[in-house]
C-alpha positions as CSV (number, residue, x, y, z in Angstrom):
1,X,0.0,0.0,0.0
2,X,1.7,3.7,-0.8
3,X,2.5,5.8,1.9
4,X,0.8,9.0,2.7
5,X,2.4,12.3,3.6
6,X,0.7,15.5,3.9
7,X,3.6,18.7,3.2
8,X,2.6,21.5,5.1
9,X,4.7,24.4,3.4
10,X,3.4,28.1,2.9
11,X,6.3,28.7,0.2
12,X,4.0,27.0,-2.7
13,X,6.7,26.6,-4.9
14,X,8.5,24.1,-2.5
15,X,5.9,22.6,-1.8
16,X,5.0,21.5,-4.9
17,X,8.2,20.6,-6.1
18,X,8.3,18.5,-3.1
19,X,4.9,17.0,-3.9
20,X,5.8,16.5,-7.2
21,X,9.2,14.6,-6.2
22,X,7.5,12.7,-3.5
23,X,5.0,11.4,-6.1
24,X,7.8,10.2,-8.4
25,X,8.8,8.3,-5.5
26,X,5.3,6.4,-5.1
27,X,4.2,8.1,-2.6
28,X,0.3,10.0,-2.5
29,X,1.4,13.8,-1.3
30,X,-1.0,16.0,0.0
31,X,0.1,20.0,0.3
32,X,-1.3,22.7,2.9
33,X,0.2,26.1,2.9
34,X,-1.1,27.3,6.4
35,X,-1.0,25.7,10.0
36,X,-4.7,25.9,10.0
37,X,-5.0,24.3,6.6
38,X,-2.3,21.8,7.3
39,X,-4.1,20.9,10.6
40,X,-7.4,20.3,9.2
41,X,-6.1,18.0,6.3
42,X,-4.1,15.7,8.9
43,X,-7.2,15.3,11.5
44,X,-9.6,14.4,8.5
45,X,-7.3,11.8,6.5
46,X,-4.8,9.3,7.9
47,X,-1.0,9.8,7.2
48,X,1.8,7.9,7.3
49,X,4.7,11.0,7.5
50,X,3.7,14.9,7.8
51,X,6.9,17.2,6.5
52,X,6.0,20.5,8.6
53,X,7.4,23.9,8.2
54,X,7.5,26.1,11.0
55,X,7.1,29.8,9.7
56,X,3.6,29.0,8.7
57,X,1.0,31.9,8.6
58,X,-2.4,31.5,10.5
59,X,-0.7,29.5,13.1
60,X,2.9,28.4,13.4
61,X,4.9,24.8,13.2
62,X,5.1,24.3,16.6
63,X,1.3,24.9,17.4
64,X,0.2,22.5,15.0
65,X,2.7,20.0,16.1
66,X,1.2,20.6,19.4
67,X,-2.0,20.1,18.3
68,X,-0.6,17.0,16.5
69,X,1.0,15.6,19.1
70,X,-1.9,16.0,21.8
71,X,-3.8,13.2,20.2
72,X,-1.3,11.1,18.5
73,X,2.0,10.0,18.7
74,X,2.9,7.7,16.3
75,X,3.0,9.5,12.6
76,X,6.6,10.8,12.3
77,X,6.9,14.3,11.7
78,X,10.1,16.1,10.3
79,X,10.6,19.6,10.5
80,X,11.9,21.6,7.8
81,X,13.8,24.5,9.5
82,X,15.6,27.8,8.5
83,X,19.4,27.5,9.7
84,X,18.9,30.5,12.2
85,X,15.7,28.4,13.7
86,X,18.1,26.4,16.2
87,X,15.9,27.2,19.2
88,X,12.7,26.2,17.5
89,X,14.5,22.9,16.3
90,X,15.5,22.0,19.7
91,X,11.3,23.5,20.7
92,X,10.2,20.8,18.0
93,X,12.2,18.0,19.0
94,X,11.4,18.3,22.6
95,X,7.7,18.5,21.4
96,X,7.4,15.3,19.5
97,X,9.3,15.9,16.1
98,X,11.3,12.6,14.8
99,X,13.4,14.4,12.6
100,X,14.5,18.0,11.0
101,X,16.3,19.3,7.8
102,X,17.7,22.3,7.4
103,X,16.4,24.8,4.5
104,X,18.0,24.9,1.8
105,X,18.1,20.7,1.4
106,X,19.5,18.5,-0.6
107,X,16.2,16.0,-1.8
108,X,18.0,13.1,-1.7
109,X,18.9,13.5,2.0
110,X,14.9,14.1,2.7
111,X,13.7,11.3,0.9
112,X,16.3,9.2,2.7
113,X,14.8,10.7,6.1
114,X,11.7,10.3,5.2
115,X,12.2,6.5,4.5
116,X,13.7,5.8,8.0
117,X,11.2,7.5,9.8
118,X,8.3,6.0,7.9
119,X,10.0,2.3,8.4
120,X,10.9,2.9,12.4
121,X,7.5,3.8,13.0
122,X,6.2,0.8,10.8
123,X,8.5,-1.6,12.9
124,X,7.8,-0.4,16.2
125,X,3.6,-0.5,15.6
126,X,4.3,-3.8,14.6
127,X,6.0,-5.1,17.9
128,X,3.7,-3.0,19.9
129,X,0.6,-5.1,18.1
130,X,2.2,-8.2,18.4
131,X,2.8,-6.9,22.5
132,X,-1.1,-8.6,23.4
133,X,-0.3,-12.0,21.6
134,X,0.9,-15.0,23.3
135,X,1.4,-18.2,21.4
136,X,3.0,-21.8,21.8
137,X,3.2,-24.2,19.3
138,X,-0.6,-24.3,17.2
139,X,-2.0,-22.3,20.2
140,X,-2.4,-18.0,20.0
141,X,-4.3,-16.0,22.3
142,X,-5.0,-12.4,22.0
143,X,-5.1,-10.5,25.2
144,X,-6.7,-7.4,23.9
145,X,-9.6,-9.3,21.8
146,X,-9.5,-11.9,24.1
147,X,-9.7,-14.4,20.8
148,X,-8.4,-18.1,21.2
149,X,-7.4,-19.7,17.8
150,X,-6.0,-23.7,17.7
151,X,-4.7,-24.6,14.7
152,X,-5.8,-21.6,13.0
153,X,-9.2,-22.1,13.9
154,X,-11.5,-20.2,16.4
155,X,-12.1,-21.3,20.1
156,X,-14.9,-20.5,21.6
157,X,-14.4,-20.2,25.3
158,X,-16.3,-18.9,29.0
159,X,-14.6,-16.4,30.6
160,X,-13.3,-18.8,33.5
161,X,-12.0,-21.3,30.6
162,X,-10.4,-18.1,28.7
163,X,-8.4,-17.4,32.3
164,X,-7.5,-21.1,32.6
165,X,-6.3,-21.4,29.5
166,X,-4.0,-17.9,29.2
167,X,-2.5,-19.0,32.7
168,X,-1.5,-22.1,31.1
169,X,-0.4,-20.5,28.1
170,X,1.8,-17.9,30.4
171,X,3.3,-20.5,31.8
172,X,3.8,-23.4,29.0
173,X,5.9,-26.3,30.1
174,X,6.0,-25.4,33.4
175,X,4.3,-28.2,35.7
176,X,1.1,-26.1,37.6
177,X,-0.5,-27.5,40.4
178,X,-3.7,-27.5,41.0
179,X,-3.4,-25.1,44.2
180,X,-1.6,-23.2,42.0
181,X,-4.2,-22.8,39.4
182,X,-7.1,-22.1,41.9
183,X,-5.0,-19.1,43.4
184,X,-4.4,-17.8,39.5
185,X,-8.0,-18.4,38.0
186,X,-10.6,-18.4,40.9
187,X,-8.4,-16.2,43.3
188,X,-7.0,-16.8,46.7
189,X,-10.0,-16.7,48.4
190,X,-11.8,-19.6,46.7
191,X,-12.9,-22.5,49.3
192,X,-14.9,-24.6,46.8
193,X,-13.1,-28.4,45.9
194,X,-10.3,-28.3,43.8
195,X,-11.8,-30.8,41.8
196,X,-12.9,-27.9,40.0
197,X,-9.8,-27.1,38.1
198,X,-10.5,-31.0,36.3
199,X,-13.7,-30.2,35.2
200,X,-12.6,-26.9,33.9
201,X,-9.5,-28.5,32.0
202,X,-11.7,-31.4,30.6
203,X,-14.2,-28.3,29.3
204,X,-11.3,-26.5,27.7
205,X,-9.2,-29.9,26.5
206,X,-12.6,-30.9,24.8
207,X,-13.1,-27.5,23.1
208,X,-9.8,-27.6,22.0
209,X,-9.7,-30.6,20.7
210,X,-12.8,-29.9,18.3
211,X,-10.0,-27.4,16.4
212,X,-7.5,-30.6,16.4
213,X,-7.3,-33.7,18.2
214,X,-3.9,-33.2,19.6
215,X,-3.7,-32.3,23.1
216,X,-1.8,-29.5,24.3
217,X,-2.6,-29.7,28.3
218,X,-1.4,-32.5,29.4
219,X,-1.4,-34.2,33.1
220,X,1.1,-35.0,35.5
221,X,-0.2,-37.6,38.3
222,X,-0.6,-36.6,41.2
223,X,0.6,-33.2,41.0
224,X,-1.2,-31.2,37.9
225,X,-1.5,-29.9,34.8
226,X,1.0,-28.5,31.7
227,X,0.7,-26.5,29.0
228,X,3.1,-28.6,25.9
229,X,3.4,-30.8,23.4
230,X,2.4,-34.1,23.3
231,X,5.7,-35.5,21.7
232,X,7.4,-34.3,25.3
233,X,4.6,-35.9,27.4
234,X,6.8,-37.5,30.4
């Protein structure tokens, strides 16, 4: 998919030629020449890079980067900056910025820019996405959705088999009692039989199971349950 980057410029000659080279590039440039305008394009379309001047009319670089800034955090901005602007460069920086150039620029050098900030901020959404997942082996649980897929297929689970299951899965091939398990899953507190915990791994094994017949909890007599292959059952 191209990348999107707005170019907030009031010198329209620049900013077109950057919008021009930008498109040559593959990317889809979008140009504003004031801080209003340039503020109203990025909250009503969804960018991937903003290139922001700072001696904007109608409102200047660093108000729109604070405006930026108080709602998101992730798009990579880049200031382009006068050479006598050091104080306002060190302003920006410290209020969110990922990057400046200095006016004038070589294009090269920007484009270059431009793709290391765009591909940072690609590789660090993708860890932080990937933060809420735990997997092992065919199993994957998503914290955030709270979705259970075995063998690439969908688990339907209760809420008490969902927090059996993900304190088995934060724990694989570690042997869990079933003391243990109570105090994890039902809490502390609980004074019911911990014959309980069997019935609830029997629900979740059988559910499991109706994905792919091979078992990922296995049992350990006489002292409980683990989450792990089959081929390492003891």
């Amino acid at each position: 998919m191209e990348n999107r980057i707005l170019i907030i410029e009031d010198e329209e000659n620049i900013a077109r030629v950057l919008q021009l080279e930008l498109q040559f590039e593959g990317y889809i440039a979008d140009t504003a020449h004031t801080g209003t305008e340039g503020l109203i394009k990025y909250r009503e379309n969804k960018y991937d890079l903003v290139l922001l001047d700072l001696m904007l009319p109608e409102m200047h670089g660093l108000d729109v980067l604070k405006r930026i800034r108080a709602t998101e955090i992730s798009t990579p901005v880049i200031l382009l900056t006068a050479k006598s602007e050091v104080e306002d460069k060190v302003k920006g920086l410290d209020l969110g910025a990922n990057d400046y150039v200095t006016k004038p620029f070589e294009i090269e050098e920007l484009l270059a820019r431009i793709r290391n900030a765009i591909r940072f901020t690609k590789q660090v959404t993708k860890v932080e996405e990937n933060d809420h997942l735990l997997t092992y082996s065919n199993l994957s649980i998503d914290e955030q959705s709270r979705e259970v897929q075995y063998f690439n297929q969908h688990v339907e689970l209760t809420p008490r088999e969902y927090d059996l299951l993900l304190y088995l899965l934060k724990h694989p091939k570690q042997v869990l009692t079933r003391e243990q398990i109570l105090d994890a899953v039902w809490g502390f507190d609980y004074y019911g039989d911990t014959n309980v915990v069997d019935v609830y791994i029997r629900y979740v094994r059988q559910k499991l199971e109706k994905a792919n017949p091979t078992s990922l909890i296995q049992t350990v007599r006489g002292v409980g349950y683990v989450l792990r292959e089959s081929s390492n059952e003891a």
